[in-house]
C-alpha positions in Angstrom: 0.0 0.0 0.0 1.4 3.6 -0.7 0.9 7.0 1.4 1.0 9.9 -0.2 1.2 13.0 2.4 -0.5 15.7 0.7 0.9 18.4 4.1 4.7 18.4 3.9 5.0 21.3 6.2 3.2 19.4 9.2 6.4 17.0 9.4 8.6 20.0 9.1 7.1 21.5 12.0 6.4 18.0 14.2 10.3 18.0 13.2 11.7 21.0 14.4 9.0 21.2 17.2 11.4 20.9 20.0 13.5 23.6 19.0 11.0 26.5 19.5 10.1 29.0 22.0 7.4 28.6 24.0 3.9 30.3 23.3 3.4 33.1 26.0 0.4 34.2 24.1 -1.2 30.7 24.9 0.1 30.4 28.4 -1.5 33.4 29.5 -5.0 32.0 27.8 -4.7 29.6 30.0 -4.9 32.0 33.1 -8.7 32.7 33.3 -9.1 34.4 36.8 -8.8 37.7 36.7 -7.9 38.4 40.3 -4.8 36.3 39.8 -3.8 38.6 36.8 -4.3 41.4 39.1 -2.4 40.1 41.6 0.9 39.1 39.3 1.1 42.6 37.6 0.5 44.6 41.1 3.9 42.3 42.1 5.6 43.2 38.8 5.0 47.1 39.4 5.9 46.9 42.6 9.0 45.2 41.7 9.8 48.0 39.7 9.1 50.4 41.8 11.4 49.1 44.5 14.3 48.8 42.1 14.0 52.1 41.0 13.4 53.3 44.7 16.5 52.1 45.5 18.4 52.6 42.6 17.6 56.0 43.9 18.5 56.0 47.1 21.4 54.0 46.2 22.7 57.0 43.7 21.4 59.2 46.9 23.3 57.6 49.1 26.4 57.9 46.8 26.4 61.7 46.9 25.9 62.4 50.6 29.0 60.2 51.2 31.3 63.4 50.8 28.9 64.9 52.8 28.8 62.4 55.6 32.6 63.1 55.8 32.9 66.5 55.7 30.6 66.8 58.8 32.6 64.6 60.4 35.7 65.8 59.9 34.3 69.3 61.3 32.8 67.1 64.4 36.4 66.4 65.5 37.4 69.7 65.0 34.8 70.6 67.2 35.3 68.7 69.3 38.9 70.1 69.8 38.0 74.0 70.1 35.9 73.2 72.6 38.7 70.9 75.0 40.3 73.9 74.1 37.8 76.5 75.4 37.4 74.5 78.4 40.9 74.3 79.3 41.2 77.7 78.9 38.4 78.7 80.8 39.3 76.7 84.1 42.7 78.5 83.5 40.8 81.8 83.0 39.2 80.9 86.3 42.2 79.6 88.2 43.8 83.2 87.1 41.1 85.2 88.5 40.7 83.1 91.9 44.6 84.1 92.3 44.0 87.9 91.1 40.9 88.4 94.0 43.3 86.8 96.3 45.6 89.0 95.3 43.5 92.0 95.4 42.5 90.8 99.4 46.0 90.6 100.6 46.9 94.4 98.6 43.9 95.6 100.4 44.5 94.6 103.4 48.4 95.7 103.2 48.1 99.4 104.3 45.1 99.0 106.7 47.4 99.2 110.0 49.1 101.9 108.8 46.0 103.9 108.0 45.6 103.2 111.4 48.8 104.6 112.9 48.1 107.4 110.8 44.7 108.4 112.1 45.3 107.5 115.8 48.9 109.5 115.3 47.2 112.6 113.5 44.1 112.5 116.2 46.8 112.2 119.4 46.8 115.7 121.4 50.1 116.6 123.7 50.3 115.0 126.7 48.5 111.9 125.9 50.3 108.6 124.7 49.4 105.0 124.0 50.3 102.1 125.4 48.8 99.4 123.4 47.5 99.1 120.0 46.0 95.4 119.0 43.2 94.5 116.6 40.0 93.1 118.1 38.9 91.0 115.4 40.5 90.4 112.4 39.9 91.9 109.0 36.5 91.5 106.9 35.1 92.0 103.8 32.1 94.9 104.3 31.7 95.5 101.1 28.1 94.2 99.1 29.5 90.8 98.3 32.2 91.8 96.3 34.8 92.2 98.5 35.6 95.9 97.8 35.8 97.0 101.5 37.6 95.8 104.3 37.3 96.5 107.7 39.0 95.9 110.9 37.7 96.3 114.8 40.7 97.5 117.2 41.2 98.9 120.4 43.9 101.2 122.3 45.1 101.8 125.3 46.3 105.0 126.6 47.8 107.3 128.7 47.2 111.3 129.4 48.0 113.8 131.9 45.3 116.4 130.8 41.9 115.4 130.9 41.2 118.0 128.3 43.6 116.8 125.9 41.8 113.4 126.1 38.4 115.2 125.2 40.2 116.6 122.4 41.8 113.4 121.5 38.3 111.8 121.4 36.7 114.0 119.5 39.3 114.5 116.4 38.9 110.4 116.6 35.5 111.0 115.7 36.3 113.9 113.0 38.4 110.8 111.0 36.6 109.7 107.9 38.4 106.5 108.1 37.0 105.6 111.4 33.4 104.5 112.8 31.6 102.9 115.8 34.0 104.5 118.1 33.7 103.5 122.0 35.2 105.2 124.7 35.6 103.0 128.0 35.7 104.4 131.4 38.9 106.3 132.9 40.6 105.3 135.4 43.3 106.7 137.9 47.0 105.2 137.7 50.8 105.9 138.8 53.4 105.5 136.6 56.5 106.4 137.1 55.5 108.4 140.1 52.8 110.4 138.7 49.7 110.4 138.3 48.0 110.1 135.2 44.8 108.4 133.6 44.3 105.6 131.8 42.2 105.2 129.4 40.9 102.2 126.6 39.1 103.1 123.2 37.7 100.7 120.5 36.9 101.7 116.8 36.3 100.1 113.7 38.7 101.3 111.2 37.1 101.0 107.0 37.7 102.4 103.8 36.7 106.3 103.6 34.6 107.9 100.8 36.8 108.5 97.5 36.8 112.3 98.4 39.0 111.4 101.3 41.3 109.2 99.6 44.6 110.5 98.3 46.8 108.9 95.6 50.4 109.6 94.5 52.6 109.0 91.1 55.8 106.9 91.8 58.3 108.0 89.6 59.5 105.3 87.7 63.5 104.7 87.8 65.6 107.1 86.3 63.2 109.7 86.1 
C-alpha cells in the first residue's frame, strides 16, 4: 500500500517542534481568573518600583557620602575648640581666683598703717598710747564683692590732761576712716611716780569715701 502526504509542512514542524520558543500568548490564555492577573502585575510594578526606589537611594546615598565626611571631619574639629575653650576657661578661672586673692591681701596691706596714721594725727600733747591690738581680724564689708575691708581695734592709753583726752576723742571722731567709736571708762594710775589716767578706746577702722582718699605718682626709675 502507498501514502502519499498531501501536508509536507506538518512533518517539518512536528520535526523542528522541540526547537522553538514557548507560546506566551497561549500560556496566558490559559490564566482565566482575573484576580490572579491582578495580583501578578500589582507584584511586577511593585518590583519595579522598589528597584528604581533604591536605585535611587542608592545613587542618593552615593552623593551624601562626601557629605557624611565632611561633617565629620568638622565634628572632631569641634570637638577640639571646645577641649580647648574649656581648658582655657578653668585656666581663665584659676587666674582670676589668684587675682581676687591677690586683690584681698593688697587691700589689706596698708590697713594698720592707715591706722597709725589716724590715731597719730588725732593724738593731742600729753596723751600717749600704750597698746594698740586688733580686736577681730579683718572682713570684707563690702556688698559681696569684697571691695571693702574692715578691721575692729582697740587702744590703750595714757594722758595727763583730761582735756587733751576730750580733744583726742573728739578728732577720733572727725576721722573719715574711722566709725563705731567706743570710749571706756577712765581710770586713775601711777606711773613712774605720777599720776595720770588711763584710758581704753575701740573703733572700727574702714575704707573712707573716694573724696578722702589721696593717691600719688611713683616716679618710675631714672626719672
Amino acid at each position: 500500500m502507498i501514502e502519499i502526504n498531501l501536508f509536507p509542512s506538518a512533518k517539518k514542524k512536528r520535526a523542528g517542534a522541540g526547537l522553538s520558543l514557548p507560546d506566551f500568548g497561549a500560556m496566558f490564555t490559559g490564566f482565566k481568573d482575573p484576580l490572579l492577573l491582578a495580583t501578578i502585575g500589582t507584584w511586577i510594578v511593585a518590583g519595579g518600583v522598589c528597584a528604581a526606589v533604591w536605585s535611587f537611594e542608592t545613587a542618593r546615598l552615593a552623593q551624601l557620602e562626601p557629605q557624611l565626611l565632611q561633617v565629620r571631619t568638622e565634628a572632631r574639629q569641634f570637638r577640639t575648640l571646645l577641649a580647648q575653650k574649656r581648658k582655657l576657661e578653668t585656666l581663665r578661672d584659676s587666674l582670676e581666683t589668684e587675682l581676687e586673692l591677690i586683690r584681698e591681701i593688697d587691700r589689706g596691706r596698708y590697713v594698720w598703717p592707715h591706722i597709725m596714721e589716724e590715731v597719730t594725727k588725732a593724738l593731742p600733747d600729753f596723751t600717749w598710747l600704750v597698746v594698740l591690738d586688733a580686736v577681730r581680724s579683718p572682713q570684707n564689708q563690702g556688698p559681696g564683692d569684697g571691695t571693702q575691708i574692715s578691721v575692729r581695734f582697740s587702744l590703750d592709753g595714757r594722758t595727763s590732761d583730761i582735756q587733751a583726752f576730750t580733744r583726742f576723742q573728739r578728732q577720733l571722731a572727725n576721722s573719715p576712716w574711722l566709725t563705731n567709736i567706743v570710749f571706756g571708762q577712765t581710770q586713775q594710775v601711777v606711773e613712774e611716780d605720777r599720776v595720770v589716767r588711763a584710758f581704753r578706746i575701740e573703733a572700727t577702722f574702714q575704707e573712707a569715701d573716694s573724696a578722702f582718699i589721696r593717691t600719688t605718682t611713683i616716679a618710675q626709675p631714672g626719672q
